[in-house]
N, C-alpha and C positions, 0 to 999 in steps of 0.2 A: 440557585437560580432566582429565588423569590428574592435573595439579597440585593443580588447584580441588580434584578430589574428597578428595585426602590432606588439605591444607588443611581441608576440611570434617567430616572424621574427628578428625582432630587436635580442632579444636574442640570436638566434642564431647564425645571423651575428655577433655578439659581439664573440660570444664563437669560430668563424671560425678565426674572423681576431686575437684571442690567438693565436692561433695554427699558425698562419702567421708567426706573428712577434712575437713570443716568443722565437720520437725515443725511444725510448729508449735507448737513447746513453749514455756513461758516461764515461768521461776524462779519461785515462790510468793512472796509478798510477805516478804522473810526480813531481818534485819539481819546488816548485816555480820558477817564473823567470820574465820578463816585460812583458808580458801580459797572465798569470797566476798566481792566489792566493794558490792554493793549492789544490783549490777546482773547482773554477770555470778560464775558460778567461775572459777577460775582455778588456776594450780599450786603451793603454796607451795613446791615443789624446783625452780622453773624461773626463773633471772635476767628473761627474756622469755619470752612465753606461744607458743604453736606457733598459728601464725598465717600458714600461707602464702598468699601473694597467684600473681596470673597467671604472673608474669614465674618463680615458683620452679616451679611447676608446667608451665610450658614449658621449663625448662631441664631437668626431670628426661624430660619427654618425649625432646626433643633428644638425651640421652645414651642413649636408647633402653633396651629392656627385651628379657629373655630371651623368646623364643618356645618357650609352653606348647604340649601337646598339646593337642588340641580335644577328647580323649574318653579315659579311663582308667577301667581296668574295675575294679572292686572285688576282693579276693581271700578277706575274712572269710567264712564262712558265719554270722552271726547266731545268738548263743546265750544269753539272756540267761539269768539268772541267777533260779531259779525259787522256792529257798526258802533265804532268808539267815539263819545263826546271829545268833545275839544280839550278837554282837562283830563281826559280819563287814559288809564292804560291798561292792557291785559297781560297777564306772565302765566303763560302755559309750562308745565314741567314737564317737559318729554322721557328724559331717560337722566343719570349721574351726572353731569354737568349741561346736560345741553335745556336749553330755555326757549322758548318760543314768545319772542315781550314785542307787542303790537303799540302802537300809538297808532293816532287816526292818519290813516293812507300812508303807513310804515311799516316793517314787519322786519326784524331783526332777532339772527338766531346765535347764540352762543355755545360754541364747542360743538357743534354737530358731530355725533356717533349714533351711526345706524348698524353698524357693525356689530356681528356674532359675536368676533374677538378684537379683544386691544391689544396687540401683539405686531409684532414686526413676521410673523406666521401665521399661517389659514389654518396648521391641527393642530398648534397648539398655545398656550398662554392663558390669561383670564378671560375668559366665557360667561356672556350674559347669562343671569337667573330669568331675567324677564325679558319680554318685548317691550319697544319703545315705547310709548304713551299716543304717537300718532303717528300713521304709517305716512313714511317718507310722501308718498304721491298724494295724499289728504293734504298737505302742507298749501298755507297762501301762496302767493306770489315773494319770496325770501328777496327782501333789497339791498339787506348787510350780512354779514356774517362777520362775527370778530371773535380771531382766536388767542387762548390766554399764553399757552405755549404749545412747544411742541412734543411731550409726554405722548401715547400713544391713544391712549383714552380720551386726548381732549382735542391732537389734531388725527382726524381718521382720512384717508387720502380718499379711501373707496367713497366715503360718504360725499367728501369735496367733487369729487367727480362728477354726481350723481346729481347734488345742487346744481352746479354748473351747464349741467346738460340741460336741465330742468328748469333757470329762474335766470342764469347768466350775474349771479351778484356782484356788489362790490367784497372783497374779502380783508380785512384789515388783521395784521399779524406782527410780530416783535421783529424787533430788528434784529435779522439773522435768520428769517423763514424764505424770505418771500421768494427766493431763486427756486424752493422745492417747490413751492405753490406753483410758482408760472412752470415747469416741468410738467406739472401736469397739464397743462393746456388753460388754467386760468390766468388769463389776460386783465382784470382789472382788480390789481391786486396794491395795496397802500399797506407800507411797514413804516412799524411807529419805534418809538424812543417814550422811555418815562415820562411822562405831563405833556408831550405831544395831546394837542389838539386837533381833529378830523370834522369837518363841517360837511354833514352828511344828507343835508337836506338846508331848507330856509330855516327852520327855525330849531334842528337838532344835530348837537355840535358830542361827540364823542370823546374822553381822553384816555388816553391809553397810564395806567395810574401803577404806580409799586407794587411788590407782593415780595415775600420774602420763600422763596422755591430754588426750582434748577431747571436744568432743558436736557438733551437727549435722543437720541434716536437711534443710536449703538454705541459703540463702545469706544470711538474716540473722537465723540466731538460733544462731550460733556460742557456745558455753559457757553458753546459756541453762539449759539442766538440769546433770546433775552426771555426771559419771562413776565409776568405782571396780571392787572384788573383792567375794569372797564368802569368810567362813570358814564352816564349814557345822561342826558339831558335835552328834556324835547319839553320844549316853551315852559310852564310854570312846575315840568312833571322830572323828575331824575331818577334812577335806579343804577346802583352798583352791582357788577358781575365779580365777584371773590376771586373766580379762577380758581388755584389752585394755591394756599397758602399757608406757611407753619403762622404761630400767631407771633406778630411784632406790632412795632410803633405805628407801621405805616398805617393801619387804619384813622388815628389818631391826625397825622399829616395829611392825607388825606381830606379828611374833613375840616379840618384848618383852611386847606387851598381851596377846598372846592363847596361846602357848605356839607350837611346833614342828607343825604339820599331818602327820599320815600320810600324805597324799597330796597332792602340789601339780601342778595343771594348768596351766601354763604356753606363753606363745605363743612360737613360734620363726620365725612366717614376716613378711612383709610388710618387709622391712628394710631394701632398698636402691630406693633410694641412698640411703647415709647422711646425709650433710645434709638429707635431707628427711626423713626416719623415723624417727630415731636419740631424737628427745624423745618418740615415742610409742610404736613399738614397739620389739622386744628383738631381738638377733638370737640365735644359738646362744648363742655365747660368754656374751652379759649374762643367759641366761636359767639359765645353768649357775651362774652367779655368784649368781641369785638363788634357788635350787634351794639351796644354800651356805647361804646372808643364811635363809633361812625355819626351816631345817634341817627340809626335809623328810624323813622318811623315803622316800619314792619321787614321785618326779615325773615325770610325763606330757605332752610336747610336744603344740601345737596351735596350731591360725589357720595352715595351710599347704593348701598342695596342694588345694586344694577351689576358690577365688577366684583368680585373678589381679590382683592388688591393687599390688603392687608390684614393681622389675624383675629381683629373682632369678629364678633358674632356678628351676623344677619342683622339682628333688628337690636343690637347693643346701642348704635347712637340713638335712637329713636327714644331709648329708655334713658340714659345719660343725660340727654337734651333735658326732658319735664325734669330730672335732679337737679339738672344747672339752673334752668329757668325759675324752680320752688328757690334755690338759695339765693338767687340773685331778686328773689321777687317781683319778677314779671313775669307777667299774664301770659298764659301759652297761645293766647290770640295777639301778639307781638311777637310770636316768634312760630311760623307752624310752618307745618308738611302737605305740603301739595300730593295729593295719588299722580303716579303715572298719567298722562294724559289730563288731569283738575287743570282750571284755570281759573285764578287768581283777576276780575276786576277790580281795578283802583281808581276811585272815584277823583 
């Protein structure tokens, strides 16, 4: 009986981390181009596309995974940031991907999860360790929202809902979302394409930038939409949103096209085991590298500690980071960790 029931766990953890890393979404009717077939997107930095079937997803079960705490308390007191100079911005870290980045009489949120679970289920999948950093109804007046794909942890419908009731935003999303978005009753909704540009105000213009990932929402509409970043630039200020990313060129291109970001948000968790992870997300090391590749002025880790998504320990990238940042010799005030709820002024 104790067999069957593990066996029966297993299982469904198998069927949850599908759904992870695999809507009903489907590509707009587009013609090909470099990183579309016609049918699906795909990676133009990737020999073979990241595609794992049962047998890779039971092997990584098999090698087992670190045992998270069930509960972590938050330590920030919540201060956001009340009246911003002309040149200044503020980046509140809410919870694993989602950011709360202010410029004066603007207020844009990335990846909103306010959600227990990142799951296509309410009992069961990855479950918060912590609460968010600032509870949903504490939040300003939200005037964008831009999502990096549609992964379950970074587009949350409950939470979109909830904004929308709440602030009515603009929602900007990959080509291939936007029909879920407006299903749920949000009406003013902008889907982008790679280096697509969005003019989001007078004087702050958005682009929707590469990432080397996948998309997913079950089980057969794998790369049906698109994935990607954000550069976000508002008058002499810029910050990059990573999304969701294994480590490639594009940070490099990137910054070619579009210049050096003052601030890059970059993910550091979800990364082993490596032969499973390694084409989609970063670990320390690749993220320091790409902190480097951007030349950021200051970058800010994220996508940890919040999900159990993959089998590092709890607070493994947090130790991995200071290793990468000693070998690469940069100052850990170039590259730090916001608490739950910190906010980050940028002068």
């Amino acid at each position: 009986m104790v067999m069957m029931k593990k066996m029966y766990k297993l299982m469904v953890q198998a069927f949850c981390v599908m759904f992870l890393v695999s809507s009903s979404t489907s590509a707009n009717k587009r013609k090909p181009s470099d990183h579309f077939d016609g049918k699906k997107f795909y990676n133009p930095t990737l020999r073979e596309q990241f595609s794992p079937g049962l047998s890779d997803i039971f092997r990584m079960m098999r090698e087992g995974r670190s045992k998270w705490p069930t509960t972590v308390q938050n330590t920030a007191t919540p201060k956001l940031a009340e009246k911003l100079g002309d040149s200044e911005m503020g980046v509140t870290f809410v919870n694993h991907a989602t950011f709360l980045i202010q410029f004066q009489g603007l207020n844009i949120l990335t990846d909103p999860v306010w959600s227990e679970r990142v799951s296509p289920f309410s009992w069961i999948g990855p479950k918060r360790v912590r609460e968010p950093g600032i509870a949903l109804t504490d939040l300003p007046k939200i005037d964008i929202i831009v999502i990096s794909h549609n992964h379950y942890d970074h587009l949350d419908i409950a939470t979109l809902k909830k904004l929308n009731k709440l602030f009515s935003p603009k929602v900007i999303v990959p080509v291939g979302d936007k029909a879920l978005i407006e299903s749920i009753g949000i009406k003013n909704v902008e889907e982008v394409d790679w280096w697509d540009n969005v003019k989001v105000a007078s004087d702050t213009y958005i682009t929707f930038t590469p990432t080397q990932h996948s998309s997913a929402r079950g089980l057969f509409d794998r790369d049906k939409s698109l994935w990607g970043s954000y550069f976000i630039q508002h008058k002499a200020r810029s910050i990059y949103f990573g999304g969701d990313a294994g480590y490639s060129t594009h940070f490099i291109e990137t910054r070619d096209l579009l210049g050096s970001p003052d601030i890059a948000l970059l993910g550091i968790g979800a990364y082993a085991p490596k032969f499973f992870m390694q084409p989609i997300h970063m670990n320390p090391a690749e993220a320091v590298i790409a902190h480097k590749d951007l030349g950021a002025k200051l970058s800010v880790g994220m996508h940890f500690g919040t999900f159990q998504l993959a089998s590092e320990a709890f607070d493994q990238p947090l130790k991995d980071l200071k290793i990468a940042l000693e070998k690469e010799n940069i100052p850990q005030s170039d590259f730090i960790i916001l608490q739950e709820g910190e906010t980050k002024i940028y002068p």
